[in-house]
C-alpha positions in Angstrom: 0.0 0.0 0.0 1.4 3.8 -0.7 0.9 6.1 1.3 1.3 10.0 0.6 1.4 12.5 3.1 1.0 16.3 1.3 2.0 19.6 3.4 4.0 22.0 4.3 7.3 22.1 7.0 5.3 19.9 9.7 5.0 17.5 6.9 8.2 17.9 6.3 9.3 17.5 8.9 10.9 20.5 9.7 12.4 21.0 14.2 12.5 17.7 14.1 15.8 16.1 15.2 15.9 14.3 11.9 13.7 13.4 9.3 13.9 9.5 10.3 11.7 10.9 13.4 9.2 13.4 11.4 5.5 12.2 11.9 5.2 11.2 8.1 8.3 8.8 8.7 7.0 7.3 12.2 3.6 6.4 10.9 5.0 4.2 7.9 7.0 2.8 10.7 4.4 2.3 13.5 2.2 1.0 10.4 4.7 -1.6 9.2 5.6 -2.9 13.0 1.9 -4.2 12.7 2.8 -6.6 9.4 1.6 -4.1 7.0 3.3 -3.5 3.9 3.4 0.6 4.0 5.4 3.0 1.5 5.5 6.4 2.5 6.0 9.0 0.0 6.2 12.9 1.2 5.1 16.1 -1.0 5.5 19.0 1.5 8.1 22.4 1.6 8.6 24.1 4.4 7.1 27.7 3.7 4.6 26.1 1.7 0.9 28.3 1.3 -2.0 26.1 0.5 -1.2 27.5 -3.0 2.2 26.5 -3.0 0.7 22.8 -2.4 -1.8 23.5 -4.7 0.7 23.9 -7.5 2.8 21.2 -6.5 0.0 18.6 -6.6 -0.8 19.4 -10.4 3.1 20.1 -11.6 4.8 16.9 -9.0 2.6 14.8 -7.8 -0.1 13.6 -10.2 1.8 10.4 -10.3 2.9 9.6 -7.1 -1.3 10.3 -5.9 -2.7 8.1 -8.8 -0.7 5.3 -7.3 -1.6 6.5 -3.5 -4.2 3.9 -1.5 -4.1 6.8 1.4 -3.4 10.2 0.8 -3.4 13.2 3.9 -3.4 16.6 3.9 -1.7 19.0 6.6 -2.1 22.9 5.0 -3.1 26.4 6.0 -0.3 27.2 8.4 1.5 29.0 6.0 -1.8 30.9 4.7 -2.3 31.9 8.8 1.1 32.7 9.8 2.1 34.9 7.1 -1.0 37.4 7.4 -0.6 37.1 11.1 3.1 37.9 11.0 2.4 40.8 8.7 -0.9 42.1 10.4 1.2 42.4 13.8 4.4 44.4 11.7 2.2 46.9 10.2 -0.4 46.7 13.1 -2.9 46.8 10.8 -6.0 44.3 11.3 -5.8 40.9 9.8 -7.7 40.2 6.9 -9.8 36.6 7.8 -11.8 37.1 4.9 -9.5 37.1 2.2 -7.2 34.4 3.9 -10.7 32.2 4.1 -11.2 33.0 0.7 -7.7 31.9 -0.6 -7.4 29.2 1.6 -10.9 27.3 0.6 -10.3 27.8 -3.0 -7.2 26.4 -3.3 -7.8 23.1 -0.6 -10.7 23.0 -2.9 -8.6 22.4 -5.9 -6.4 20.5 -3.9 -9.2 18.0 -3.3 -10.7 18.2 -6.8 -6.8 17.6 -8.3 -6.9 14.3 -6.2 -10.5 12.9 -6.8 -9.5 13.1 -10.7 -6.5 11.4 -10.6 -6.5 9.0 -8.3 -9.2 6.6 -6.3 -7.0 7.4 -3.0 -9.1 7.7 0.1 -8.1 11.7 1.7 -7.5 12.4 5.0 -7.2 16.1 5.5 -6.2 16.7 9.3 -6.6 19.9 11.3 -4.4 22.2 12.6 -3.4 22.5 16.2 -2.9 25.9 17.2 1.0 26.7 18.5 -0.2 30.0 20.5 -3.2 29.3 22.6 -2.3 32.3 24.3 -3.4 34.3 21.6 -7.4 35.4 20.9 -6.2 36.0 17.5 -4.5 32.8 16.7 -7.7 31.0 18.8 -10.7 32.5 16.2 -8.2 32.8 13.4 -7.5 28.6 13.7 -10.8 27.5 14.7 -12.2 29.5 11.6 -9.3 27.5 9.3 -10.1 24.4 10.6 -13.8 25.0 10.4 -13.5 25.2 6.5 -11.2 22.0 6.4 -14.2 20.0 7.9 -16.7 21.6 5.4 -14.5 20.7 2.6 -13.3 17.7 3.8 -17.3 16.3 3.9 -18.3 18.0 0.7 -15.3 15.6 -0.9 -15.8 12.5 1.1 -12.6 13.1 3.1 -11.7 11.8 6.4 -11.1 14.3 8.9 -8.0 13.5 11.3 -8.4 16.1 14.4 -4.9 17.1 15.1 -5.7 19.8 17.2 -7.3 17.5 19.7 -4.4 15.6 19.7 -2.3 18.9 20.6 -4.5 20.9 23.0 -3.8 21.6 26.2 -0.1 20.0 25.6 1.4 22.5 23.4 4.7 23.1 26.2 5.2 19.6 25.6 5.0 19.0 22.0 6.3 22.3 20.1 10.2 23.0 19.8 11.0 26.1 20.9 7.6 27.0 22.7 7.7 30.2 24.6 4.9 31.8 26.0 2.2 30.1 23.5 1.7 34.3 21.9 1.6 35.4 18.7 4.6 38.0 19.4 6.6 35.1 20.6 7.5 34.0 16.5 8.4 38.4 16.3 11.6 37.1 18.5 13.6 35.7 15.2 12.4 31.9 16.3 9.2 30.5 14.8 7.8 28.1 17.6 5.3 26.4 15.3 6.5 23.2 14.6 6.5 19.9 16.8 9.0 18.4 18.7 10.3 14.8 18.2 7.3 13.9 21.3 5.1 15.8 19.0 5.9 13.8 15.5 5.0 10.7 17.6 1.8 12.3 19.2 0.9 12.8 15.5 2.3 9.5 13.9 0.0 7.4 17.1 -3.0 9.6 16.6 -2.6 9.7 12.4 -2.0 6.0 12.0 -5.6 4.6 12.3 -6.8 6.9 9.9 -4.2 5.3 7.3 -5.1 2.1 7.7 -9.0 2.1 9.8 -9.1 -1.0 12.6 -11.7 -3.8 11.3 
């Protein structure tokens, strides 16, 4: 069975100690340790904006999704952190509409690119929120991850709720976390991305969504 995991840096793999311990990598691996037969394939950038993705699905990945059993979906960050980052710099308000906007038409065409190609079942997880300190980052995430689970049904998509799997624990699970704020990523550091505890949080809550218990 393949398996392809689409994204940006989490995906990646990115403030993880190396890539052998990103969550794409340990869920192959915690898949495989059960006597499946699991190849992982990866499509994700860090810095990658849902359109970023979007144009790497049609222009490198076609083939790798028509032969994909499983395919997942982990995007929006990007969209969310740039307009944030640039909305506290110029202290001028953040514009959720147009990041809403953006971000539904091109997760849209994201799901669309993968219905044509390929018979894969989707799994389009959520995204935690690395700054539950934050009002803005609060309503600004719940909104994003409200669209994913309107698209997500309207394609027949699994939803995998990764912000469940993250609340409450962020401390524990996101390199570099600070004071969970918004102004801590104005410091120079970004403290977005998991830790290696985090990866495996992700790989043990993302694995039965690859391959559903009978």
């Amino acid at each position: 069975m393949i398996y392809t995991a689409l994204g940006d840096s989490i995906t990646f793999g990115e403030d993880a100690s190396s890539l052998r311990k990103a969550y794409t990598q340990l869920t192959v691996s915690t898949l495989n340790s059960r006597s499946r037969r699991v190849t992982g394939y990866v499509l994700a950038r860090p810095g990658w904006s849902s359109y970023d993705l979007l144009d790497a699905v049609i222009w490198e990945g076609a083939s790798m999704i028509r032969q994909s059993a499983v395919v997942s979906i982990w995007i929006g960050g990007v969209d969310l952190a740039n307009a944030a980052l640039f909305s506290l710099r110029s202290q001028q308000p953040l514009n959720a509409k147009q990041i809403a906007t953006s971000y539904k038409r091109n997760l849209s065409a994201i799901l669309s690119q993968i219905k044509n190609c390929s018979h894969a079942r989707i799994i389009c997880c959520t995204q935690y929120n690395p700054f539950p300190n934050s009002p803005l980052a609060i309503e600004s995430i719940d909104r994003l991850n409200h669209l994913t689970n309107e698209l997500a049904q309207s394609y027949d998509a699994t939803i995998a709720p990764a912000h469940s799997w993250f609340e409450g624990k962020q401390a524990d699970l996101i390199y570099g976390y600070q004071k969970g704020k918004i102004e801590d990523a104005l410091s120079g550091s970004l403290p977005i991305h998991p830790n290696d505890r985090g990866h495996q949080v992700i790989a043990m809550g993302l694995a039965p969504y690859i391959i559903p218990r009978k």
